[in-house]
Residue frames as qw, qx, qy, qz and C-alpha x, y, z in Angstrom:
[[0.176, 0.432, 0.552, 0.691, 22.41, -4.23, 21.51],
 [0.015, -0.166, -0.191, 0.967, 20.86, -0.90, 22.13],
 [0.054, 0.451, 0.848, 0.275, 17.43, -0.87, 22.13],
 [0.102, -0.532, -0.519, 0.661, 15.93, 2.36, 23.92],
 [0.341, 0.521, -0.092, -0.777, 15.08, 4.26, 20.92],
 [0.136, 0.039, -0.834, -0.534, 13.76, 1.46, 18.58],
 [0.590, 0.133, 0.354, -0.713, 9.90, 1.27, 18.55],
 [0.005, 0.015, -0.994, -0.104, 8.08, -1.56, 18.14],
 [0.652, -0.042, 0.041, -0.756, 4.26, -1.74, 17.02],
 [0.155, 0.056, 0.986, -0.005, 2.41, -4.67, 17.66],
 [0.566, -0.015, -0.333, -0.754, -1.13, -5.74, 14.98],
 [0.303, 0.126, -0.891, -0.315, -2.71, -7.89, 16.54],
 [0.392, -0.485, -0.296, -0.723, -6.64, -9.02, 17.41],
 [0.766, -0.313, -0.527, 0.194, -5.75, -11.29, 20.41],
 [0.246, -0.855, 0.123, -0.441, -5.70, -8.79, 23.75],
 [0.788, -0.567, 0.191, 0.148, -3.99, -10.98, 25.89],
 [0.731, -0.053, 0.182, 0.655, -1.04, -12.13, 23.77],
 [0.152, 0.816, -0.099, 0.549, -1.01, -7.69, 23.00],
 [0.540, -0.819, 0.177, -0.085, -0.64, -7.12, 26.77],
 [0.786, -0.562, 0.200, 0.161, 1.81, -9.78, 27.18],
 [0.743, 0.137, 0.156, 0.636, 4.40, -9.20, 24.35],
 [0.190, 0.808, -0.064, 0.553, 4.11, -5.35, 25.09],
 [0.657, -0.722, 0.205, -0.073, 5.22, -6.18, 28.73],
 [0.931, -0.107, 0.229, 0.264, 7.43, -8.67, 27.91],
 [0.508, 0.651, -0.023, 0.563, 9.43, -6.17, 24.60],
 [0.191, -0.923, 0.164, -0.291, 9.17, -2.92, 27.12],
 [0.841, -0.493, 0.197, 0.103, 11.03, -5.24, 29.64],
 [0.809, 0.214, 0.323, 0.442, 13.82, -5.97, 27.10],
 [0.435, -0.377, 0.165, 0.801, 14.59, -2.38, 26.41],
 [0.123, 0.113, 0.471, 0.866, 12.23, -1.23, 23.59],
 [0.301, 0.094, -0.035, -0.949, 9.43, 1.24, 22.95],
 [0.045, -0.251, -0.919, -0.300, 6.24, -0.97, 22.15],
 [0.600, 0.099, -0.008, -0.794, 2.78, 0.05, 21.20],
 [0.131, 0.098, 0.978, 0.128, 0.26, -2.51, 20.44],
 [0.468, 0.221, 0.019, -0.855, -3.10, -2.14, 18.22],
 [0.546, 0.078, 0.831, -0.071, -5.90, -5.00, 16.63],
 [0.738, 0.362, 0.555, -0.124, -6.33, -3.89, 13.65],
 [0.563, 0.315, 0.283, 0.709, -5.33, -2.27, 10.20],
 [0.147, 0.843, 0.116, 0.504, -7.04, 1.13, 10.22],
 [0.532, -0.834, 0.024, 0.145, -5.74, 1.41, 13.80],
 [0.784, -0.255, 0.316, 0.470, -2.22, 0.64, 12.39],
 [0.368, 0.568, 0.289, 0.677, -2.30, 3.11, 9.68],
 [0.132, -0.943, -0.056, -0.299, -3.91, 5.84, 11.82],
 [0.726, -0.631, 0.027, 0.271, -0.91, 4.93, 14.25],
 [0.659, -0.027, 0.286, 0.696, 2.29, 5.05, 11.45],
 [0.260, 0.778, 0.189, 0.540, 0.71, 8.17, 10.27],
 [0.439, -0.885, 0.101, -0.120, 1.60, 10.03, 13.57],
 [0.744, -0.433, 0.486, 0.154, 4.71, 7.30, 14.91],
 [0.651, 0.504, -0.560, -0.094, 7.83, 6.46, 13.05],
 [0.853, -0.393, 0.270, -0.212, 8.38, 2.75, 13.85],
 [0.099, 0.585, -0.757, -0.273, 11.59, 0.58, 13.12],
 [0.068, -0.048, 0.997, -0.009, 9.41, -2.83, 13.52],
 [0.661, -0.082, -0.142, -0.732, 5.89, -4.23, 12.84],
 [0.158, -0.162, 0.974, 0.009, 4.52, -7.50, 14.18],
 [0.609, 0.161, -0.023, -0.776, 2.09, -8.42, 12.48],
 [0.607, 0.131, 0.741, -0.254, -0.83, -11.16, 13.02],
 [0.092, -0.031, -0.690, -0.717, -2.22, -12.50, 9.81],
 [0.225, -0.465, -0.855, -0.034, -5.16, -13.68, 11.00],
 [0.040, -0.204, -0.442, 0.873, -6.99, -10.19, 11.54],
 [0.310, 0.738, 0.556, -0.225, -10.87, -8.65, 11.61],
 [0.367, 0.796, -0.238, -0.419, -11.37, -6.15, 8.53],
 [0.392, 0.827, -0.387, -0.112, -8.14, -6.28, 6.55],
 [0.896, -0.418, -0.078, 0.128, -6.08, -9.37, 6.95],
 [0.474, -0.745, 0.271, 0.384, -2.71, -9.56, 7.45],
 [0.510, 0.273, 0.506, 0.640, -1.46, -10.49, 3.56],
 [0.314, 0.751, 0.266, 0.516, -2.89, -7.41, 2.14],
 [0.325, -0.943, -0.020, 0.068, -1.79, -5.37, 5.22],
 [0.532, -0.520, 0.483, 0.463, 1.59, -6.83, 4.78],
 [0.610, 0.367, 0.393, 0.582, 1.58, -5.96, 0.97],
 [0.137, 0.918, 0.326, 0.182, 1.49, -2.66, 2.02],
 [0.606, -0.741, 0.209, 0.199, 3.74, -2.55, 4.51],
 [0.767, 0.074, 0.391, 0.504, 6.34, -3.66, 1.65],
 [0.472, 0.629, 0.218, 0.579, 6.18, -0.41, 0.20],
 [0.392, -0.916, 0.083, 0.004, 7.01, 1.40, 3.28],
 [0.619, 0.558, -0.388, 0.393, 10.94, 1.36, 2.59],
 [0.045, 0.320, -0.572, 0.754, 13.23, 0.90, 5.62],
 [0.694, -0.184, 0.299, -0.628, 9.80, -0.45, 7.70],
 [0.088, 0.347, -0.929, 0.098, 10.66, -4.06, 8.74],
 [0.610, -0.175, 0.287, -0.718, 8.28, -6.66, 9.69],
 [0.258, 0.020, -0.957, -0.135, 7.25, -10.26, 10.68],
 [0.551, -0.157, -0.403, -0.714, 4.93, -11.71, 10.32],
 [0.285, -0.048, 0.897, -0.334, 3.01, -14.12, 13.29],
 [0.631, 0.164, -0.231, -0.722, 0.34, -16.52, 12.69],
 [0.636, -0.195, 0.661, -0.348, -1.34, -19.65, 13.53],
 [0.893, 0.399, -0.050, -0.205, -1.85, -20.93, 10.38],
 [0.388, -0.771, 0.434, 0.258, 1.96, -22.95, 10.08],
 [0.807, 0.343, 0.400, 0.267, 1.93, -24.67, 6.88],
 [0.496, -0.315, 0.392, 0.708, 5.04, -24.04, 4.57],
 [0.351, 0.523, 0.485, 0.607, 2.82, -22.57, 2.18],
 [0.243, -0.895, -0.342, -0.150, 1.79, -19.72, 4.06],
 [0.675, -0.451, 0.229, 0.537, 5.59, -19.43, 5.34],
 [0.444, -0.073, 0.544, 0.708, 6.04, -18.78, 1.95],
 [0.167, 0.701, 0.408, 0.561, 3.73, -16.73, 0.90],
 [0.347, -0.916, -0.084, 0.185, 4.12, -14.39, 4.20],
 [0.510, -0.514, 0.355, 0.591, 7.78, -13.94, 2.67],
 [0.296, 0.376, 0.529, 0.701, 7.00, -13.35, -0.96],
 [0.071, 0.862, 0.465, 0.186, 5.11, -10.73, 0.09],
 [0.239, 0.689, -0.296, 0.616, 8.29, -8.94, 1.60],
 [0.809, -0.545, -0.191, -0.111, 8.10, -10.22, 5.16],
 [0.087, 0.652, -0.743, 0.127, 11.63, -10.29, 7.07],
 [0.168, -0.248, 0.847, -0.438, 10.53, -12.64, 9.06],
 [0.596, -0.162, -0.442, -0.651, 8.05, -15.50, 9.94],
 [0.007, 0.197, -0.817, 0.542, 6.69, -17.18, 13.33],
 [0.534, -0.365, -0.671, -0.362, 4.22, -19.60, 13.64],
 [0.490, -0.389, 0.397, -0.671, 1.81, -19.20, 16.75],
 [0.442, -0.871, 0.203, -0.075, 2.13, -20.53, 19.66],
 [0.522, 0.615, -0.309, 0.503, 5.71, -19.50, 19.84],
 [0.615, -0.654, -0.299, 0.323, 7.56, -18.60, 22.78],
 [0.225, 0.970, 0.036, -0.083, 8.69, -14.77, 23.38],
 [0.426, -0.588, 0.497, 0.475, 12.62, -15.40, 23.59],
 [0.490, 0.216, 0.592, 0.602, 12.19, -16.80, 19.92],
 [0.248, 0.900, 0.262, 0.246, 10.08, -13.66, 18.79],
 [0.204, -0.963, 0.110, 0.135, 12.56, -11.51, 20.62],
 [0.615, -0.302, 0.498, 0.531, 15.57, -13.60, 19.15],
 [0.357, 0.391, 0.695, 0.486, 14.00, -12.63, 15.68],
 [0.025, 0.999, -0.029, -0.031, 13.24, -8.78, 16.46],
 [0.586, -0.726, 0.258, 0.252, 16.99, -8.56, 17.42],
 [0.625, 0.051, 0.670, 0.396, 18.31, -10.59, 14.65],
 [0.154, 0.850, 0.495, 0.098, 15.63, -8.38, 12.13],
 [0.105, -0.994, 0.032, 0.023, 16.51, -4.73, 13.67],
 [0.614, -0.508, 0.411, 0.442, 20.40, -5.74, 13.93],
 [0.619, 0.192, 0.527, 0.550, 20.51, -5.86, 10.07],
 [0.213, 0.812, 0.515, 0.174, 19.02, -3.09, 9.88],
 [0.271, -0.916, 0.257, 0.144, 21.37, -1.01, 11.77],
 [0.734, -0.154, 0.472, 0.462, 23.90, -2.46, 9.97],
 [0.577, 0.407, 0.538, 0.460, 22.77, -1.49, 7.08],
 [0.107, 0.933, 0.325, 0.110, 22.46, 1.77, 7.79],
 [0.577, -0.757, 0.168, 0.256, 25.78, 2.32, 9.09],
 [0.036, 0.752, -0.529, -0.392, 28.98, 3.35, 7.42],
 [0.865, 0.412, -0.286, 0.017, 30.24, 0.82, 5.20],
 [0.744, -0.589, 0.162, 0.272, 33.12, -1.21, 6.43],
 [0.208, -0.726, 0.443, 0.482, 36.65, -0.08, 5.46],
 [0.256, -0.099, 0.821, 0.501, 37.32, -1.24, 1.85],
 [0.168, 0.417, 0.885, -0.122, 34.08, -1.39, 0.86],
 [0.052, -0.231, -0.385, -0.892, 32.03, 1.45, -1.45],
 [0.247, 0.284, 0.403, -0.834, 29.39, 3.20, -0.65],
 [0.477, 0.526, -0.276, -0.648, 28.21, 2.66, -4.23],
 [0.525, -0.111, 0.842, 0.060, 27.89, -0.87, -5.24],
 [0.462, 0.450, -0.185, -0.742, 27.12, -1.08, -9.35],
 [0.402, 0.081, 0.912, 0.026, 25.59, -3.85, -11.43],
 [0.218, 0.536, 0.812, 0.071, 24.52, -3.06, -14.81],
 [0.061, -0.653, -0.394, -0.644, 22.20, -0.55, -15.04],
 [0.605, -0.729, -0.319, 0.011, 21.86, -0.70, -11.16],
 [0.310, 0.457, -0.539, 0.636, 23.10, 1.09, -8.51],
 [0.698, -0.637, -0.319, 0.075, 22.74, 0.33, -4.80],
 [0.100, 0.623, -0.299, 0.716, 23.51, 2.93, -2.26],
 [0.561, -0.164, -0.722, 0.370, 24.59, 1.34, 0.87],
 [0.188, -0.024, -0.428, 0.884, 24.63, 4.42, 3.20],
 [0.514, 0.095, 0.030, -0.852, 20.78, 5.50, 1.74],
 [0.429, 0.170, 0.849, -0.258, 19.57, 1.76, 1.79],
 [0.591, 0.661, 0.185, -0.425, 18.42, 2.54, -1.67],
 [0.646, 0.179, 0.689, 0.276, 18.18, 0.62, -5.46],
 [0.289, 0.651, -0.047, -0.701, 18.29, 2.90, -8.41],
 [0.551, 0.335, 0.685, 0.340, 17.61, 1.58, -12.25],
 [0.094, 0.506, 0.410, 0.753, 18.62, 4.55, -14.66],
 [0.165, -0.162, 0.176, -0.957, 17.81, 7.40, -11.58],
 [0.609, -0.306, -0.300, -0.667, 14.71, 5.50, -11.11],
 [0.175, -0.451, 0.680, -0.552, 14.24, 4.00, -7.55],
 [0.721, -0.015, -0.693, 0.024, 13.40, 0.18, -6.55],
 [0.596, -0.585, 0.353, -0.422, 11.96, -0.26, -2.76],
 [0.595, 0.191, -0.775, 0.100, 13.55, -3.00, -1.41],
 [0.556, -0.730, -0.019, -0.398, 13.00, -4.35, 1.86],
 [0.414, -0.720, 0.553, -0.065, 15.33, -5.04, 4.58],
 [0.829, -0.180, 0.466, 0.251, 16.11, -8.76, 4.06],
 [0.728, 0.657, 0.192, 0.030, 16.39, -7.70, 0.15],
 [0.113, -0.969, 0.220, -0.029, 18.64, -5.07, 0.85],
 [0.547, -0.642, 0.523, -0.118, 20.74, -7.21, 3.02],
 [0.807, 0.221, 0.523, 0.165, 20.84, -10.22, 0.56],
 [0.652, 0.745, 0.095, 0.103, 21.33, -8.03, -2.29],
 [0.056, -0.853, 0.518, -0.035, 24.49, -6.29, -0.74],
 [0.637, -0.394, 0.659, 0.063, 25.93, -9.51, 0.61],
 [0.799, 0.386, 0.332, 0.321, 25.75, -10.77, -3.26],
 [0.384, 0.870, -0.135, 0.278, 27.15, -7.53, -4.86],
 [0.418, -0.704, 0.567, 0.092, 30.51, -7.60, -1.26],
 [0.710, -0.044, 0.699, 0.079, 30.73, -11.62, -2.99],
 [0.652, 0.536, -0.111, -0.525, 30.68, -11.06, -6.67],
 [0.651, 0.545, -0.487, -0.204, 31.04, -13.95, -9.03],
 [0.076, 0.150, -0.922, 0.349, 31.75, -16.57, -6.00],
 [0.628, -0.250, -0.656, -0.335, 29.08, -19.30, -5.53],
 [0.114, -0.355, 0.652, -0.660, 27.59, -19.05, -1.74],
 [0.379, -0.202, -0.852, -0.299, 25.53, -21.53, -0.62],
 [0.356, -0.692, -0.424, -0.463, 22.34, -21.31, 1.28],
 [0.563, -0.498, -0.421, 0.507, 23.90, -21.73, 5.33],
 [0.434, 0.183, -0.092, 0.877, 26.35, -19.07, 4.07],
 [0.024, -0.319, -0.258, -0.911, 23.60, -16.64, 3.18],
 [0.579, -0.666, -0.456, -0.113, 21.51, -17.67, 6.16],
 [0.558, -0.544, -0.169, 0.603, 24.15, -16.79, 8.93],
 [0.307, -0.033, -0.012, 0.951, 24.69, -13.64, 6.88],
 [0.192, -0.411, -0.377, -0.807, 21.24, -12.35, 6.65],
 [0.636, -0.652, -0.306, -0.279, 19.27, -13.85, 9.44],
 [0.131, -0.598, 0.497, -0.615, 21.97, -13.98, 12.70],
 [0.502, -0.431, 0.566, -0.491, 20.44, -16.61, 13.80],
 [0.215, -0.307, 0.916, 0.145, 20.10, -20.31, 14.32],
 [0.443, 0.303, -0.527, -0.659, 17.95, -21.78, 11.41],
 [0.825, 0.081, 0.457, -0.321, 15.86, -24.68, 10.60],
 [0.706, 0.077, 0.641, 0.291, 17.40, -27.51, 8.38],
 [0.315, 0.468, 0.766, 0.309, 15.01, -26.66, 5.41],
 [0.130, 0.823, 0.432, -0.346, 14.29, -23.22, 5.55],
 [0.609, 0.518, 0.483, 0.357, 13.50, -21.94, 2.27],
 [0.290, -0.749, -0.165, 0.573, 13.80, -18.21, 3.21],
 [0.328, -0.047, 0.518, 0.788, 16.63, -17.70, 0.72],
 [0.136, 0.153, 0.727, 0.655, 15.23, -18.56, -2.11],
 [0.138, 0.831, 0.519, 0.145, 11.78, -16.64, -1.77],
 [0.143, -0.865, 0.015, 0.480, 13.95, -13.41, -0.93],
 [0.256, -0.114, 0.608, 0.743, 16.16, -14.74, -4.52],
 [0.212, 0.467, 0.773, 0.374, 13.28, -15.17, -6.27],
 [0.245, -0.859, -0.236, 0.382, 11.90, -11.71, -4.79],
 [0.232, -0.707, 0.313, 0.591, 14.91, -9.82, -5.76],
 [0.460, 0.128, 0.756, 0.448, 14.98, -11.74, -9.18],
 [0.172, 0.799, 0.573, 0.063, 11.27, -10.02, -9.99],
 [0.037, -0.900, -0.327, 0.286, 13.11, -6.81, -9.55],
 [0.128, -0.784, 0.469, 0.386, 16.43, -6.68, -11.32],
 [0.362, -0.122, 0.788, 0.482, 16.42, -9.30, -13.64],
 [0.398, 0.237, -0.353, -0.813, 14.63, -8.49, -17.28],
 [0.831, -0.106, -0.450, -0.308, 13.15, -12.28, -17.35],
 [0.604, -0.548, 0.454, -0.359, 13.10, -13.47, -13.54],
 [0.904, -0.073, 0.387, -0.169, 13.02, -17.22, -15.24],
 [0.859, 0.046, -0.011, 0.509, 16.34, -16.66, -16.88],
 [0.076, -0.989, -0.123, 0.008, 18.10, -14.62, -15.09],
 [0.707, 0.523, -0.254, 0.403, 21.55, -12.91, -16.12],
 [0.007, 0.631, -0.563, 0.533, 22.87, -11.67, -12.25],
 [0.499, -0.385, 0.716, -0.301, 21.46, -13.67, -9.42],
 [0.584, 0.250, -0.715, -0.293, 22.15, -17.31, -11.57],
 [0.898, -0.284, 0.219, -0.256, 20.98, -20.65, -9.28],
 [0.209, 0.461, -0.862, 0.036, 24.40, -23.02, -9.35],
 [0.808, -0.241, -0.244, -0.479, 22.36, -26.49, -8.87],
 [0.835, -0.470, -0.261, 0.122, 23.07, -28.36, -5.69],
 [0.448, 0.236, -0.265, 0.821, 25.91, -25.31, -4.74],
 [0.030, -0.553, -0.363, 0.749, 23.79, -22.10, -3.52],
 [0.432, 0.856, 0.276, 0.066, 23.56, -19.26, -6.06],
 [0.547, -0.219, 0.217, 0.778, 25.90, -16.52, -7.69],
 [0.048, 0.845, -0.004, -0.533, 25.88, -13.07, -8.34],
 [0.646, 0.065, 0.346, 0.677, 27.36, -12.16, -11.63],
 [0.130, -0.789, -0.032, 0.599, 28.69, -8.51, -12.08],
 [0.390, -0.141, 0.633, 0.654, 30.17, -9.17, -15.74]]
């Protein structure tokens, strides 16, 4: 994978583990900055376009949840999320907030770097042509999703999505009306190899639900199929 023009910022308040995962990334082939807090991280993206954030939760000032509800409205501006704190609620709430990703500290860097890779790979995907057969235009509804501009439209009116959303939402709309079940949609979204139990999915359905369905808690496209997966329905 190609890596020499993808920049990588790193938020976080802990100087050593900054030093060593901006040695360690650079090594690997990518661009990497590394600041400790929010205002530094704003004054940085105003200047730098970046294709990744890691971000600590656990920061002085601003923590990382309300930094990383911002970051969700940056369209097209990936990010995961580290943190020491490793309970499955916090897993889950670092992904309802739009997270791609999530990595409990202390971690080891081949898994953060297996999860940049995994992360930035969908992304270039998604930005790339469509494969042969396959529309540029993908409708549903009222919706349209425009593969080639990574962008959600409702009635001309536009719907940020972030990367995993994106990716999840296409991979229902390529599948319509066929029941996929959670592995499926793991090995097509994340790339890599997975824990048992991870819930991922279903905060990135439940995510995507809040934005396209008129009553998230019955909803009339992405339906739940109970002990199958889920289904799309285009009808």
């Amino acid at each position: 994978m190609t890596t020499a023009h993808q920049r990588l910022l790193i938020v976080d308040d802990e100087l050593k583990l900054r030093e060593l995962l901006k040695s360690y990334l650079s090594k690997q082939g990518y661009i990497v900055d590394a600041v400790e807090d929010g205002v530094s991280m704003d004054l940085y993206l105003a200047e730098n376009e970046v294709d990744l954030v890691i971000l600590d939760l656990m920061l002085p000032g601003e923590d990382g949840l309300s930094i990383g509800r911002r970051l969700q409205q940056q369209q097209n501006l990936a990010f995961i999320i580290l943190s020491a704190r490793g309970e499955e609620l916090d897993k889950i709430v670092g992904l309802e907030m739009g997270a791609d990703d999530y990595l409990s500290k202390p971690f080891n860097p081949r898994e953060l770097l297996a999860r940049i890779r995994s992360v930035l790979r969908r992304c270039v995907t998604d930005k790339q042509a469509p494969e042969e057969g396959l529309a540029n235009m993908l409708a549903f509804g009222p919706f349209h999703l425009d593969v080639d501009k990574h962008q959600l439209t409702r009635d001309d009116q536009s719907i940020s999505l972030t990367a995993s959303e994106f990716t999840l939402l296409k991979t229902f709309l390529q599948n319509p009306n066929r029941v996929m079940n959670r592995d499926a949609l793991l090995e097509k979204t994340k790339g890599y190899e997975h824990a048992p139990l991870d819930r991922s999915i279903d905060v990135c359905v439940g995510r995507l639900r809040r934005k396209i369905e008129d009553d998230p808690s019955e909803p009339i496209y992405l339906r739940t199929i109970w002990g199958s997966g889920y289904l799309f329905s285009v009808d």
